[in-house]
Backbone as a chain_set.jsonl record, in Angstrom:
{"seq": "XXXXXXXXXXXXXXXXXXXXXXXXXXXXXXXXXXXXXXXXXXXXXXXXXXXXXXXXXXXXXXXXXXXXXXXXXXXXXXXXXXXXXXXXXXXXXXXXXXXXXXXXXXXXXXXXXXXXXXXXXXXXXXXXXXXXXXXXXXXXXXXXXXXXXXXXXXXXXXXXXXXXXXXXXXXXXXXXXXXXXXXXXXXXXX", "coords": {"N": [[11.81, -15.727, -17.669], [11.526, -12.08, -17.819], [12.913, -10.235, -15.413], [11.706, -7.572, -13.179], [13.613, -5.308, -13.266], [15.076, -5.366, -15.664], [13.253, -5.498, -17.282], [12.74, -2.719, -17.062], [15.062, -1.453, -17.315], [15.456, -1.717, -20.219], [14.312, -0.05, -21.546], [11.221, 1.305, -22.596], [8.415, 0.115, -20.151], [8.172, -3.17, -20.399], [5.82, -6.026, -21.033], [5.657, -8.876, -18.804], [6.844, -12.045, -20.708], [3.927, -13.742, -22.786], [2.333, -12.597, -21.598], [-0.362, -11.961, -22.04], [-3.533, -10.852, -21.297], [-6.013, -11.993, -21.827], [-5.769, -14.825, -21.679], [-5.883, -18.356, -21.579], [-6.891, -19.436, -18.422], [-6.843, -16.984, -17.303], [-8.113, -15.5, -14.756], [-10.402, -13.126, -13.469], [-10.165, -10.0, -11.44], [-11.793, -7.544, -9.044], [-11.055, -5.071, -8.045], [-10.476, -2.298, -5.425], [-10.549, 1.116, -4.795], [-9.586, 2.149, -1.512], [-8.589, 4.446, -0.442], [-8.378, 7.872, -0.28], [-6.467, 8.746, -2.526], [-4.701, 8.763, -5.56], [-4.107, 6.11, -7.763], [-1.926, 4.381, -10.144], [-2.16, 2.073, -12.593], [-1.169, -0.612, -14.934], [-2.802, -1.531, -17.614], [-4.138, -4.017, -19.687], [-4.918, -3.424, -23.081], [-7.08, -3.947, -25.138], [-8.38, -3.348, -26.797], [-5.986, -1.86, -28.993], [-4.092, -3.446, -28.675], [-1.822, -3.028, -27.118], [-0.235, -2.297, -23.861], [-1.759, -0.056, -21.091], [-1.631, 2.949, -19.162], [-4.317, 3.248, -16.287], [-5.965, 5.064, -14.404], [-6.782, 4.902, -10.959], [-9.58, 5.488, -8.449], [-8.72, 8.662, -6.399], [-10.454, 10.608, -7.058], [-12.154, 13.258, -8.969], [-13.831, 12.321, -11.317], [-12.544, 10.095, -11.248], [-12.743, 6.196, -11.304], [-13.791, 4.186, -8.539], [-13.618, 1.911, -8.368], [-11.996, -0.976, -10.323], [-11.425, -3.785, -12.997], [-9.17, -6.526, -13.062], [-7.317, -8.639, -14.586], [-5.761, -11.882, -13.15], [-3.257, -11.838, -14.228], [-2.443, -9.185, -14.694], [-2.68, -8.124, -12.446], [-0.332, -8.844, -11.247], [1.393, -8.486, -12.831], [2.023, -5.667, -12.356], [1.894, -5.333, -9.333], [4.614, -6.744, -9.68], [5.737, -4.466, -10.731], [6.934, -2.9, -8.862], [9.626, -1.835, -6.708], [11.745, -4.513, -5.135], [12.8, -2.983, -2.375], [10.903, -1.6, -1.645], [8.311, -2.662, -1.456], [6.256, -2.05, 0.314], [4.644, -0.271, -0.519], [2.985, -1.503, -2.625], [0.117, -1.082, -4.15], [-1.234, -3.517, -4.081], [-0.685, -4.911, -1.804], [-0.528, -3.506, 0.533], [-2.877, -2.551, 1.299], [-4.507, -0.194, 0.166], [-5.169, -0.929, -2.669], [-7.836, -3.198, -2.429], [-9.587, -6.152, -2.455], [-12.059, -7.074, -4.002], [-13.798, -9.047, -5.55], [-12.856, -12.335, -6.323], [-10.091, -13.997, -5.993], [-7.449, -13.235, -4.507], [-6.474, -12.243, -1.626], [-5.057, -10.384, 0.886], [-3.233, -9.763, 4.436], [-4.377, -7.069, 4.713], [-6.63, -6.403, 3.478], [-8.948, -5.067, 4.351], [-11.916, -4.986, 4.745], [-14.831, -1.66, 5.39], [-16.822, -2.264, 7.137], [-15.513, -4.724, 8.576], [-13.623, -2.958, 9.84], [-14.801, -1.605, 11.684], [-16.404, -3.198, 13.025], [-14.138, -4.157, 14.031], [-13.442, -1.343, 15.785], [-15.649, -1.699, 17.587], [-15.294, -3.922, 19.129], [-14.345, -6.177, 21.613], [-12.008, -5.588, 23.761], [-9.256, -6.419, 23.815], [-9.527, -8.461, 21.598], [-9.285, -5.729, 19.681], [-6.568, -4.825, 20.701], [-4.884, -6.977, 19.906], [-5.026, -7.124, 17.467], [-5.024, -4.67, 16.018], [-1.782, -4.143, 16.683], [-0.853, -6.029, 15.711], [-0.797, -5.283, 12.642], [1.016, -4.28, 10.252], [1.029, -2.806, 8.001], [1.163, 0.846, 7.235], [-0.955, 2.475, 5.501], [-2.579, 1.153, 6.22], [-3.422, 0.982, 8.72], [-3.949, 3.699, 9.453], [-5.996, 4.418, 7.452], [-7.719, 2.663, 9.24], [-7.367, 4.354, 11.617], [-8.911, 6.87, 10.793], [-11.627, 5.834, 10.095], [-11.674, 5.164, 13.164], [-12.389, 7.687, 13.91], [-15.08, 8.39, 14.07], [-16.801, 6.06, 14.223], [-15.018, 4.542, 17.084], [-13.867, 4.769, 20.331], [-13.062, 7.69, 22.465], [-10.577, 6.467, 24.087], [-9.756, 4.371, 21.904], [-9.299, 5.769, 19.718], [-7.088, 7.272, 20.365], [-5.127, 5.44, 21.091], [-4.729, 4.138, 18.396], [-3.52, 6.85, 17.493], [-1.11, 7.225, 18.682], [-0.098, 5.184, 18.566], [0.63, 5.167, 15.752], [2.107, 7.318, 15.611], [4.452, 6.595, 16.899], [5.022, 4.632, 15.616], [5.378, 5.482, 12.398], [6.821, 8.279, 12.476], [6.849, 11.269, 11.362], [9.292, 13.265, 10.04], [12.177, 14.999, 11.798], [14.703, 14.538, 13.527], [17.064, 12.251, 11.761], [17.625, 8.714, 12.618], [19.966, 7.831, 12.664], [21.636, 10.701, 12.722], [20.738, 11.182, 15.501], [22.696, 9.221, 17.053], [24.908, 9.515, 16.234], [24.727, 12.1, 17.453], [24.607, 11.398, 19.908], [26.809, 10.269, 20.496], [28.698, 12.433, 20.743], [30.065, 12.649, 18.485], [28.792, 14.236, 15.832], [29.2, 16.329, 16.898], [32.365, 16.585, 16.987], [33.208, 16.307, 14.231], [31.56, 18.777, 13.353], [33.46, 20.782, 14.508], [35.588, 20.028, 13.624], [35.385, 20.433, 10.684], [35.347, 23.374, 10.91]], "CA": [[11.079, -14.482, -17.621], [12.63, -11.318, -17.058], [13.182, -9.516, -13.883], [10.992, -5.909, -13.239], [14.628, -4.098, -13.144], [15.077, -5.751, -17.26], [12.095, -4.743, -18.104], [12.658, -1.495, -16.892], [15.792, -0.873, -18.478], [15.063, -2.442, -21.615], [13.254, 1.087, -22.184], [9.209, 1.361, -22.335], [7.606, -0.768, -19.792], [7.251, -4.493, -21.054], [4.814, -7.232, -19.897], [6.157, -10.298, -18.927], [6.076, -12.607, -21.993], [2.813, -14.274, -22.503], [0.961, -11.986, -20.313], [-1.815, -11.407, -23.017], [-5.058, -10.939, -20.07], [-6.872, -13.223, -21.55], [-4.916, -15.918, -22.368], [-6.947, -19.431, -20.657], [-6.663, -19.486, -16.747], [-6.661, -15.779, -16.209], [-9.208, -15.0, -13.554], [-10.836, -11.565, -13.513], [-10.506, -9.582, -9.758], [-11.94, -6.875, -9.168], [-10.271, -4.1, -6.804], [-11.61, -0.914, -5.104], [-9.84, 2.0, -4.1], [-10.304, 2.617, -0.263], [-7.944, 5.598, -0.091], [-8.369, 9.213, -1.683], [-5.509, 8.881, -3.347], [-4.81, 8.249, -7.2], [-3.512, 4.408, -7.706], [-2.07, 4.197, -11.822], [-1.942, 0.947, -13.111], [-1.392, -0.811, -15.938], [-3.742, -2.285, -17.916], [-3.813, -4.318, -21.002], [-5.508, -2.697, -24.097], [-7.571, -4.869, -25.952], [-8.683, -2.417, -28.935], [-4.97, -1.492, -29.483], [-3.324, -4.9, -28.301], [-0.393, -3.133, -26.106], [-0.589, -1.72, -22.411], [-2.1, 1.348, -20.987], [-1.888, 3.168, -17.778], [-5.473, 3.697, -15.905], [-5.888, 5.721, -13.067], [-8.105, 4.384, -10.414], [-9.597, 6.606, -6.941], [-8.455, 10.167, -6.535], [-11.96, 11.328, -7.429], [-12.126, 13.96, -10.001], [-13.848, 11.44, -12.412], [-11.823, 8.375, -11.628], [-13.547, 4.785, -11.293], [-13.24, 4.057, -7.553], [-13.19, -0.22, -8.461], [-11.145, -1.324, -11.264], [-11.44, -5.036, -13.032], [-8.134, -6.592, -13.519], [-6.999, -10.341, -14.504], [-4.741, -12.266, -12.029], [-1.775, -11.585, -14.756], [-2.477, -7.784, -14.803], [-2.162, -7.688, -11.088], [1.007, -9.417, -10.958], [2.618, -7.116, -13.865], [1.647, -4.452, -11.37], [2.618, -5.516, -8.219], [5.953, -6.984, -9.914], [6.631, -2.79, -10.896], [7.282, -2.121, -7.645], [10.925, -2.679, -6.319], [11.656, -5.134, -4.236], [12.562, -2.54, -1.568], [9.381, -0.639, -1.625], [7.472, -3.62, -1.556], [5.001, -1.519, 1.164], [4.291, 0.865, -1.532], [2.046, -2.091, -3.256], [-1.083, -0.558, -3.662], [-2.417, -4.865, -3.849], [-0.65, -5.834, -0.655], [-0.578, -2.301, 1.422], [-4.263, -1.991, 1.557], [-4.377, 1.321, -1.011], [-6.757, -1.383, -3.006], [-8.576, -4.198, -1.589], [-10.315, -7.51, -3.66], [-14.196, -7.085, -3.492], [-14.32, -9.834, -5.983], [-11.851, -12.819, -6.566], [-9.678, -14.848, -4.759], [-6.848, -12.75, -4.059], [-6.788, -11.891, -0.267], [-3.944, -10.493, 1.987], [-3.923, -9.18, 5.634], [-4.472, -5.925, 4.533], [-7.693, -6.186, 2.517], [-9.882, -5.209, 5.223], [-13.456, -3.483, 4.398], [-14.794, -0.865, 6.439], [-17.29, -3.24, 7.963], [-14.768, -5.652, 9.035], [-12.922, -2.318, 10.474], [-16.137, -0.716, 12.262], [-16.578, -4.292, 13.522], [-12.797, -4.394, 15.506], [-13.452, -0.99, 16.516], [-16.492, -1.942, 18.321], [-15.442, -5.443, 19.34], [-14.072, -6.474, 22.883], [-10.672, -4.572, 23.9], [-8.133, -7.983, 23.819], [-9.218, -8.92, 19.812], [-9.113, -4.728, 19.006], [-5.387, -4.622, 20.582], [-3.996, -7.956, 19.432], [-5.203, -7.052, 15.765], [-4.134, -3.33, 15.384], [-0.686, -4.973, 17.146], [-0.643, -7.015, 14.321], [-0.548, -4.643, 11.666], [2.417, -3.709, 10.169], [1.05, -1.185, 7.108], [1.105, 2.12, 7.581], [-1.642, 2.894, 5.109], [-3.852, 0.623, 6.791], [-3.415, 1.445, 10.301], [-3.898, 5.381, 8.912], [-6.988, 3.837, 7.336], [-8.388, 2.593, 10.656], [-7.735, 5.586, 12.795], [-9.666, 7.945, 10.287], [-12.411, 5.384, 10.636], [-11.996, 5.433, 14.269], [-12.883, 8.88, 14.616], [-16.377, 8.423, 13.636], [-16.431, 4.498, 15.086], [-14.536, 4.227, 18.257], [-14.166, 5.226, 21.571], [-12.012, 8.201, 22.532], [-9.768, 5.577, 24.127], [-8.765, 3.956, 20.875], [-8.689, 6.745, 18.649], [-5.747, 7.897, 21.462], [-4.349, 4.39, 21.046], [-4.235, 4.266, 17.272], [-2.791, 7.804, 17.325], [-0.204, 7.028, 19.349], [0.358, 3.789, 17.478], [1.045, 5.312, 14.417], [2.837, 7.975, 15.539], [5.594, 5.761, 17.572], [5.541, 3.66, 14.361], [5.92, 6.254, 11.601], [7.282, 9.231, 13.168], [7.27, 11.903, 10.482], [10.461, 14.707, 10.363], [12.629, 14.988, 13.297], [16.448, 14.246, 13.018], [17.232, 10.787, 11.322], [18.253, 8.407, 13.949], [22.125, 7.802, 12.724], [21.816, 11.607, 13.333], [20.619, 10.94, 16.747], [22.826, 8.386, 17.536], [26.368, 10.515, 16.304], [24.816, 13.628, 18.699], [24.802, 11.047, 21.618], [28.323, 9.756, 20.887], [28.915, 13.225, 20.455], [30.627, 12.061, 17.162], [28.053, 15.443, 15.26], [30.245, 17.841, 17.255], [33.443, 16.779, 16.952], [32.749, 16.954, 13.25], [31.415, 20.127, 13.132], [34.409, 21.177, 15.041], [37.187, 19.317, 12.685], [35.476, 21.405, 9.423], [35.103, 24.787, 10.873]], "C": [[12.023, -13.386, -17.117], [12.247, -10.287, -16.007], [12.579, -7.964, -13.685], [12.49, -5.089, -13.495], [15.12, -4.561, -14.921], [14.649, -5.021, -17.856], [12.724, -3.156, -18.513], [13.555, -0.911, -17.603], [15.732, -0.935, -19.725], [14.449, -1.026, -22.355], [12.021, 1.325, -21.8], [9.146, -0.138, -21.401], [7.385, -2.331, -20.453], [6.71, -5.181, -20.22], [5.987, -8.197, -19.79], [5.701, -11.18, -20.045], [4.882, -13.689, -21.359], [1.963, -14.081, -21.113], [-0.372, -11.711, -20.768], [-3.314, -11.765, -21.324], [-6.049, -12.204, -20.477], [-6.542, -14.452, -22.083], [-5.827, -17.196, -21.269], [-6.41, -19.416, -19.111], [-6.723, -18.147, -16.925], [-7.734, -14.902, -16.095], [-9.187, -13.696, -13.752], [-11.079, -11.114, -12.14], [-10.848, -8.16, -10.271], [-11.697, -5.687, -8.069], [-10.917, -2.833, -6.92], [-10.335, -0.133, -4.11], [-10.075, 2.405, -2.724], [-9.432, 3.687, 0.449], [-8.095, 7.004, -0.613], [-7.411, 9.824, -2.675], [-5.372, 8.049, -4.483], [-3.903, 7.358, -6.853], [-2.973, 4.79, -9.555], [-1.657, 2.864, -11.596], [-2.272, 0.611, -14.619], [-1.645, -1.93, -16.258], [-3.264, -3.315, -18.958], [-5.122, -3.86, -22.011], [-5.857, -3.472, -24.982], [-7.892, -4.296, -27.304], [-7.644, -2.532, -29.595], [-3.835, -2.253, -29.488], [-2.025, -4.705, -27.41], [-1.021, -2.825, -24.274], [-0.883, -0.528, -22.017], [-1.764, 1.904, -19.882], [-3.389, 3.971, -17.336], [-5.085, 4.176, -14.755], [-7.545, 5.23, -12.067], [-8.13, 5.523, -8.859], [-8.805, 7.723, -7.203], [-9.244, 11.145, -6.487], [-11.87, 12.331, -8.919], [-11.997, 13.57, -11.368], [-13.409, 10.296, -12.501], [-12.718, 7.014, -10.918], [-12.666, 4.577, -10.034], [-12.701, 2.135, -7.187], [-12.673, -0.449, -10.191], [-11.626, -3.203, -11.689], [-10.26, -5.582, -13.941], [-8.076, -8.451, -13.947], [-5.523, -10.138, -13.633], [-3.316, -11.501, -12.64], [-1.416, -10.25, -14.919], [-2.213, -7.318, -13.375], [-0.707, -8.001, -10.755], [1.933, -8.656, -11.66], [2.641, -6.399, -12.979], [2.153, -4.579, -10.171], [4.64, -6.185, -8.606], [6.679, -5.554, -10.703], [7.301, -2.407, -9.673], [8.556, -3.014, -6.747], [11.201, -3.06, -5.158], [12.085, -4.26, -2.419], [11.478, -1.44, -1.275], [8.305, -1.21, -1.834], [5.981, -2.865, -0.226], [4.539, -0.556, 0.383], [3.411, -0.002, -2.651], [1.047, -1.727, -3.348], [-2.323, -2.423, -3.204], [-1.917, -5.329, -2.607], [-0.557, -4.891, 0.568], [-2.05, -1.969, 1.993], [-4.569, -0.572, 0.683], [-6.068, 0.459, -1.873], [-7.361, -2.532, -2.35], [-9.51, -4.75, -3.004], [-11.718, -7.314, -3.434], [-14.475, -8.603, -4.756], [-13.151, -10.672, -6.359], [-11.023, -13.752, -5.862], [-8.127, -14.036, -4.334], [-6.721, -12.086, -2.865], [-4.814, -11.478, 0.117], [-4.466, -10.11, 3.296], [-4.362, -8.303, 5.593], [-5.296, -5.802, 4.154], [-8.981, -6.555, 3.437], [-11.037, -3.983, 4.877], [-13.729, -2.777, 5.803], [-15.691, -1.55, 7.247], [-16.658, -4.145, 8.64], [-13.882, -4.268, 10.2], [-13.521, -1.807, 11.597], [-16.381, -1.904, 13.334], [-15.234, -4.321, 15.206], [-12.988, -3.467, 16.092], [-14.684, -0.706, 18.006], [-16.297, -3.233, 19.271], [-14.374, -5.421, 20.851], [-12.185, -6.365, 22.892], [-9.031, -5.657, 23.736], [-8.444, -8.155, 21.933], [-8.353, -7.26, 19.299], [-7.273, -4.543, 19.449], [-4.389, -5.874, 19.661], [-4.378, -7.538, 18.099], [-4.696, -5.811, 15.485], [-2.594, -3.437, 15.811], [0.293, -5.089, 16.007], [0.094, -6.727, 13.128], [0.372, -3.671, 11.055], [2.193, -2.552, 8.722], [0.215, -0.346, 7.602], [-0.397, 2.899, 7.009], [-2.992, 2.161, 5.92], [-4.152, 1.014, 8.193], [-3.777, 3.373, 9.861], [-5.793, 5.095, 8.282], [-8.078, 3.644, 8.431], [-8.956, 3.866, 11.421], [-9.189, 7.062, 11.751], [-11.598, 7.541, 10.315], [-13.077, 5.25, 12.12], [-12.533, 6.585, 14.469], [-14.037, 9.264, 14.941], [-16.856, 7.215, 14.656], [-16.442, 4.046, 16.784], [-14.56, 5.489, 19.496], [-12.882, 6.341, 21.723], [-10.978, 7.553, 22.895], [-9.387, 4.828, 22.943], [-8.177, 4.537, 20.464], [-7.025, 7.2, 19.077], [-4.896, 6.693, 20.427], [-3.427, 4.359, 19.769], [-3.31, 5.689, 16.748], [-1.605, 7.688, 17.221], [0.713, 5.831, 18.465], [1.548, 4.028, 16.487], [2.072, 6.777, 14.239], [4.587, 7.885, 16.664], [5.966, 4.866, 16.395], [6.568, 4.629, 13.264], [5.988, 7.487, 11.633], [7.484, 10.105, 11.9], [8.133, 13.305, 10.62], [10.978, 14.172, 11.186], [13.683, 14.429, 12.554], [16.704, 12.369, 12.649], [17.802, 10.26, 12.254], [19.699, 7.879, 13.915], [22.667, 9.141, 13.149], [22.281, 11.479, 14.647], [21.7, 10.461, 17.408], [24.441, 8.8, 17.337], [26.07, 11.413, 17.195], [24.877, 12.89, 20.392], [26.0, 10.723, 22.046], [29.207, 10.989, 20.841], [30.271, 13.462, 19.523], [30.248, 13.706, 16.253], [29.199, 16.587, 15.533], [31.507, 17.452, 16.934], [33.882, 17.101, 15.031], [32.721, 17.564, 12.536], [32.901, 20.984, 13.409], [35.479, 21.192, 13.914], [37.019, 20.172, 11.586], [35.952, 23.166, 9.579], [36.85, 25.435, 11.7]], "O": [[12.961, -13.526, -16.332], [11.195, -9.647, -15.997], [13.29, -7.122, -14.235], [12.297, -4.012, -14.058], [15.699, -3.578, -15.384], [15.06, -4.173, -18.648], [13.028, -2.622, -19.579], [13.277, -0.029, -18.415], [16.052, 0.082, -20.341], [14.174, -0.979, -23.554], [11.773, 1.557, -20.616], [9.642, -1.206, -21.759], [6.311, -2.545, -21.014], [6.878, -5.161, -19.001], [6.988, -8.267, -20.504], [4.523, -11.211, -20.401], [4.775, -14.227, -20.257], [1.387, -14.716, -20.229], [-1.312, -11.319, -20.076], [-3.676, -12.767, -20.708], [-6.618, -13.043, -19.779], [-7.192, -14.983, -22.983], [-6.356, -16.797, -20.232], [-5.188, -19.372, -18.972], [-6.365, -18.022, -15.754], [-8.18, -14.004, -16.809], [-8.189, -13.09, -14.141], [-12.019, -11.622, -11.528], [-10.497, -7.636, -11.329], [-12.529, -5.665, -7.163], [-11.573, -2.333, -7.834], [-9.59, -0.525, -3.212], [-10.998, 3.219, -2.701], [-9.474, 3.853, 1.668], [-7.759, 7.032, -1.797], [-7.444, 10.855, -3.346], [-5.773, 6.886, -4.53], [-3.06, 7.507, -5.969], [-3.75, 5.504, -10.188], [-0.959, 2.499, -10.649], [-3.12, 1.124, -15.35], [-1.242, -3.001, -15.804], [-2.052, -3.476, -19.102], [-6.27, -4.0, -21.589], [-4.98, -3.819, -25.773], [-7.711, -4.678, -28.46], [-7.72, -3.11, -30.679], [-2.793, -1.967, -30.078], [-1.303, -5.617, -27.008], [-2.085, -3.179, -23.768], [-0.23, 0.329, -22.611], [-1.396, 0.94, -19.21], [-3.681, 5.056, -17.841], [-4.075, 3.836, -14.14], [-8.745, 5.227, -12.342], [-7.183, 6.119, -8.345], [-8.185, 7.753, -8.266], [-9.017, 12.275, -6.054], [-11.417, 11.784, -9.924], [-11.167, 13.838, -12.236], [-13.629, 9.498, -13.413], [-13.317, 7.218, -9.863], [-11.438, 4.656, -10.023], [-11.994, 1.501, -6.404], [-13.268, 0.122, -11.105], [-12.114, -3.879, -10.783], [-10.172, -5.334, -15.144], [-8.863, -9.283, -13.496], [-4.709, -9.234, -13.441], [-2.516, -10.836, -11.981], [-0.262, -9.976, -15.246], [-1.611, -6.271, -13.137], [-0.054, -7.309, -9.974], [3.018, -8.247, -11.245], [3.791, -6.456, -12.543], [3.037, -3.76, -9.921], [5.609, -6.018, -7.866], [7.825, -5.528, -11.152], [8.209, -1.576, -9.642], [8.575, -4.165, -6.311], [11.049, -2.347, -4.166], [11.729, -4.83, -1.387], [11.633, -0.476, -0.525], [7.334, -0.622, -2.309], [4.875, -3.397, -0.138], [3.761, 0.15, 1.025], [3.06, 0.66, -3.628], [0.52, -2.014, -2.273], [-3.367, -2.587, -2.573], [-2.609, -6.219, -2.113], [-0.506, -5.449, 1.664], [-2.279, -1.249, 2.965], [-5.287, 0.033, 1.478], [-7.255, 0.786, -1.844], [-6.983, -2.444, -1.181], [-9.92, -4.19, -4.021], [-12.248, -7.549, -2.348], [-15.58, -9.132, -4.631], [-12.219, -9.987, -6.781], [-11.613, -14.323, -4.945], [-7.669, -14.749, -3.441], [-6.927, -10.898, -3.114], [-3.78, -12.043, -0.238], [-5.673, -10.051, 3.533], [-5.123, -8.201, 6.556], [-5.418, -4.578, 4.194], [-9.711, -7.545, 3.464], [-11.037, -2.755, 4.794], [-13.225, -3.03, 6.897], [-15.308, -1.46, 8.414], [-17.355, -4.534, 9.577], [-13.552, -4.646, 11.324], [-12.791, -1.536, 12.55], [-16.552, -1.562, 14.504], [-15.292, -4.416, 16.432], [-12.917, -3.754, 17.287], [-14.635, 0.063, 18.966], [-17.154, -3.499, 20.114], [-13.639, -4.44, 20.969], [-11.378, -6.954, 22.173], [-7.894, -5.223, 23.548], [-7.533, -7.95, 21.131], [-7.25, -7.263, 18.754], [-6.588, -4.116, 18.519], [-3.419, -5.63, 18.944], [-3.393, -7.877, 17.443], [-3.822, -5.802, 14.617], [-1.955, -2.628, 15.138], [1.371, -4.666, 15.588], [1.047, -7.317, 12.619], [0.447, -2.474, 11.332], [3.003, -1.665, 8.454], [-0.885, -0.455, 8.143], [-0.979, 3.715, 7.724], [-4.11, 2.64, 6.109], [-5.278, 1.341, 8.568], [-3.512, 4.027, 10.869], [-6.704, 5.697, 8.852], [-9.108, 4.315, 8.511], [-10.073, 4.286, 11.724], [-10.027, 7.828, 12.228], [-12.532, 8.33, 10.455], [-14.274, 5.218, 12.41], [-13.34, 6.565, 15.398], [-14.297, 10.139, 15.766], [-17.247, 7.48, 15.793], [-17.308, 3.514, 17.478], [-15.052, 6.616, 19.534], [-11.797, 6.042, 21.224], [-10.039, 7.821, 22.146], [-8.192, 4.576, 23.1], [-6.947, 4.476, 20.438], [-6.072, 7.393, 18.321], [-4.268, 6.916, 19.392], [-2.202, 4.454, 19.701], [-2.54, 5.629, 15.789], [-0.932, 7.885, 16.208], [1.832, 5.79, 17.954], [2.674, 3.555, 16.341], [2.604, 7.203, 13.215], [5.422, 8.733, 16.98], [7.106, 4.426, 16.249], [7.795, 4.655, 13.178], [5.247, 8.071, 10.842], [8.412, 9.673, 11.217], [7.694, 14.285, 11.224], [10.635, 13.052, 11.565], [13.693, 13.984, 11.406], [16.439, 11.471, 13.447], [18.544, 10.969, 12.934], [20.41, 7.58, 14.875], [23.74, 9.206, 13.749], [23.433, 11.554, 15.073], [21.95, 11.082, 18.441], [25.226, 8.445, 18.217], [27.013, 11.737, 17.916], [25.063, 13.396, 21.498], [26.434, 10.734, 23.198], [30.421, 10.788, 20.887], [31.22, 14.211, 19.753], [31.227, 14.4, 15.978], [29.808, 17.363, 14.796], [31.962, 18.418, 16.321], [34.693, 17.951, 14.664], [33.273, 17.547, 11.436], [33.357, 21.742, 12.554], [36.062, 22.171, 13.447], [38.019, 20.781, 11.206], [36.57, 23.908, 8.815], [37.051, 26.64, 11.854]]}, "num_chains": 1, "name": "protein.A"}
C-alpha cells in the first residue's frame, strides 16, 4: 500500500487501493462535530464511484454528524502527516464516535465532561492532568464556564495557558537572549 506522502505526490488525492466503502467488513461510524469549526473530509461517492470532499460542523448549513465506514476514516486520518498527527480531527477530539466502535481518549461527550466538572476534586485533577489535546482541554474550559466552579475554570485557564502559550518570543529566542548569544549577533551585523 502506498504511503499518504505517495499518494500525495502522485497528484490528485488517491485512496488506498481497495478502499471501495463498501467492500465486506466495512463498518459504518458515525461522527459528530463538537467544535464550531469546519472539519473537510473525504468521502467516497457512490453515484459517481470516485471521492469527494464533505464539509462537516461550521454551521452555515453544514451536517453537524457525518456517517463514515471504518476505511473512510482511516483514508482521512492517514491525510494527515505524521507530524501533525494532533491536527486529527478523529483522534484530537474536533469529532467524536456517537455510533461505532472506534473510541480514543479524546472522544469525550459533554455529559461525560459536565460529569468531571462536577465530580470530586482528585478524579477532576488527575483527568484534566491527563490530557494532552489542546482542542479538548479548550473544549472543557468553555464548558466549564457554564459547569464548574470558579476554582476550576481558573485551573483549566491556567492549564491551558502554561501548556499552549500563544505569541511571545520562541524559546530558542529566549534561550540565545539569556546566553546573551541575540546581542552579540545583533552587534556582529550592525
Amino acid at each position: 500500500m502506498a504511503t499518504t506522502a505517495q499518494r500525495r505526490t502522485a497528484g490528485a488525492i488517491q485512496p488506498p487501493a481497495g478502499a471501495a466503502p463498501d467492500a465486506p467488513g466495512s463498518e459504518v461510524e458515525i461522527w459528530e462535530a463538537t467544535t464550531l469549526q469546519t472539519t473537510w473530509l473525504n468521502v467516497f461517492d457512490h453515484i459517481n464511484g470516485g471521492w469527494k470532499q464533505v464539509r462537516v460542523g461550521g454551521g452555515a448549513g453544514a451536517s453537524k454528524r457525518i456517517q463514515l465506514s471504518v476505511i473512510e476514516r482511516r483514508f482521512n486520518s492517514d491525510m494527515v502527516p505524521e507530524e501533525s498527527m494532533g491536527l486529527d480531527p478523529f483522534s484530537n477530539g474536533a469529532l467524536i464516535c456517537v455510533q461505532g466502535e472506534a473510541r480514543t481518549a479524546n472522544q469525550i461527550d459533554d455529559a461525560a465532561i459536565i460529569a468531571l466538572l462536577t465530580g470530586p476534586d482528585e478524579k477532576f485533577i488527575a483527568s484534566i492532568d491527563g490530557i494532552k489535546s489542546e482542542l479538548l482541554l479548550r473544549r472543557i474550559l468553555t464548558i466549564s464556564a457554564k459547569h464548574a466552579t470558579n476554582e476550576r475554570y481558573t485551573y483549566l485557564r491556567d492549564l491551558i495557558d502554561q501548556r499552549y502559550k500563544v505569541g511571545g518570543t520562541q524559546r530558542a529566542m529566549r534561550e540565545l537572549y539569556a546566553l546573551g548569544e541575540a546581542g552579540r549577533s545583533a552587534e556582529s551585523l550592525g
